[in-house]
C-alpha positions in Angstrom: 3.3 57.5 -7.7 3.6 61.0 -9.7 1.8 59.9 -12.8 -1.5 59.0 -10.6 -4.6 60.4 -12.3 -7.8 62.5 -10.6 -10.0 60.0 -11.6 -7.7 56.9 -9.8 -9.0 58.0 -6.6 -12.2 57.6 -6.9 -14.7 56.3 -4.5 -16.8 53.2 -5.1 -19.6 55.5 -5.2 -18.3 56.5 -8.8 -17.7 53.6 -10.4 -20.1 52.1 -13.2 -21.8 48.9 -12.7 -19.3 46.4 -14.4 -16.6 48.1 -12.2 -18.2 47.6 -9.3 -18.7 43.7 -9.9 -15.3 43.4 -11.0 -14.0 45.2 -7.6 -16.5 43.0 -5.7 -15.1 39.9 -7.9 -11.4 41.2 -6.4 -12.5 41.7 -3.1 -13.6 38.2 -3.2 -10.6 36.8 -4.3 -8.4 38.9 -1.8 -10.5 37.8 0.7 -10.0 34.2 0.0 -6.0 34.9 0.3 -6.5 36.5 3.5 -8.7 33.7 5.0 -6.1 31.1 3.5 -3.2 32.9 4.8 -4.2 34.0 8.2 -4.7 37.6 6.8 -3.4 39.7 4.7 -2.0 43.2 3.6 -1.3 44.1 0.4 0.2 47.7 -1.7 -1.1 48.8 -4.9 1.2 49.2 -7.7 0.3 51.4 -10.4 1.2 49.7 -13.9 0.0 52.2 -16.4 -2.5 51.6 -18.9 -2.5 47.7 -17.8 -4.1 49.0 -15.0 -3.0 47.9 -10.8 -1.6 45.0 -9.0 -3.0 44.1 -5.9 -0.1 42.7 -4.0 -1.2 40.7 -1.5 1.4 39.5 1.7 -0.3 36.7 3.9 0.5 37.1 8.0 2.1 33.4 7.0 4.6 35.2 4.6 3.3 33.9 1.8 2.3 36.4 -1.3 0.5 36.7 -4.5 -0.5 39.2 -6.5 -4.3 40.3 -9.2 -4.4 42.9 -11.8 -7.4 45.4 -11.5 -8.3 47.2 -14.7 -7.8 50.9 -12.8 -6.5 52.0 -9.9 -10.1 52.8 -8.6 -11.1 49.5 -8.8 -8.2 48.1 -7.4 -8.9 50.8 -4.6 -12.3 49.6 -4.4 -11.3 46.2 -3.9 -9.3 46.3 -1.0 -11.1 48.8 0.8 -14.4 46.4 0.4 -12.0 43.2 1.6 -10.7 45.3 4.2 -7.2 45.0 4.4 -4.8 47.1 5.2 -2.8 49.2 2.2 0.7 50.0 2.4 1.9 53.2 0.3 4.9 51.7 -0.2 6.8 48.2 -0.4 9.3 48.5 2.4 10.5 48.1 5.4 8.8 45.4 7.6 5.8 44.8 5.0 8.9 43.7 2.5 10.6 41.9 5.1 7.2 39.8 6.0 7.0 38.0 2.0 8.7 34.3 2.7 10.4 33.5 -0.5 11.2 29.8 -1.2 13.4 28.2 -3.9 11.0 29.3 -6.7 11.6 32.4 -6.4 15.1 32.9 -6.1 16.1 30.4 -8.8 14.0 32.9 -10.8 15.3 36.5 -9.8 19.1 34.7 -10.0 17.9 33.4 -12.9 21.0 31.8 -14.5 23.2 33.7 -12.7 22.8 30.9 -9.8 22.2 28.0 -11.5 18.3 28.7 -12.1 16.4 27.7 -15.0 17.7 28.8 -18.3 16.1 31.8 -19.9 14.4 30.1 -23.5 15.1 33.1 -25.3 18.9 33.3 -24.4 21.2 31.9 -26.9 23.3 30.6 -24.6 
């Protein structure tokens, strides 16, 4: 993550009020996941001015994902839900998401015989 900014690492210490209760509002919510999923982990992706997603990996395989506003935030969030933050979305962490039919008959796409893409003109 080159393009990280100073300020995206900042503590919870620094963030203003509504920040805070939007990282407590996502620590909530990954906590919820965690508790529903027989824990969690999860690996912060930075998405530019959009902000972060929180991916989220349940020890059952199952995943999901919340934007945060910032990267600080989103820091803020996890670290207050207490999970554990991969750097990186690899090795075992990527081999621990369960995928079911969903999913790939929407990465194949139509390539496989998933749902047509509306905008295609085919």
């Amino acid at each position: 993550m080159a393009d990280t900014k100073a300020e995206d690492h900042a503590t919870d210490q620094a963030l203003d009020p509504l920040a805070k209760r939007r990282a407590a509002k996502l620590a909530q919510q990954i906590g919820a996941f965690a508790k529903a999923h027989g824990g969690a982990e999860g690996q912060l992706a930075y998405t530019g001015e959009r902000g972060t997603r929180i991916v989220l990996v349940g020890a059952d395989g199952n995943w999901g994902d919340l934007m945060a506003p910032s990267h600080a935030i989103a820091r803020s969030a996890v670290q207050t839900a207490g999970i554990t933050v991969h750097e990186e979305f690899d090795g075992d962490f990527a081999a621990s998401v369960r995928t079911g039919p969903y999913e790939w008959s929407r990465m194949a796409g139509i390539q496989i015989g998933g749902p047509k893409n509306p905008s295609s003109n085919t």
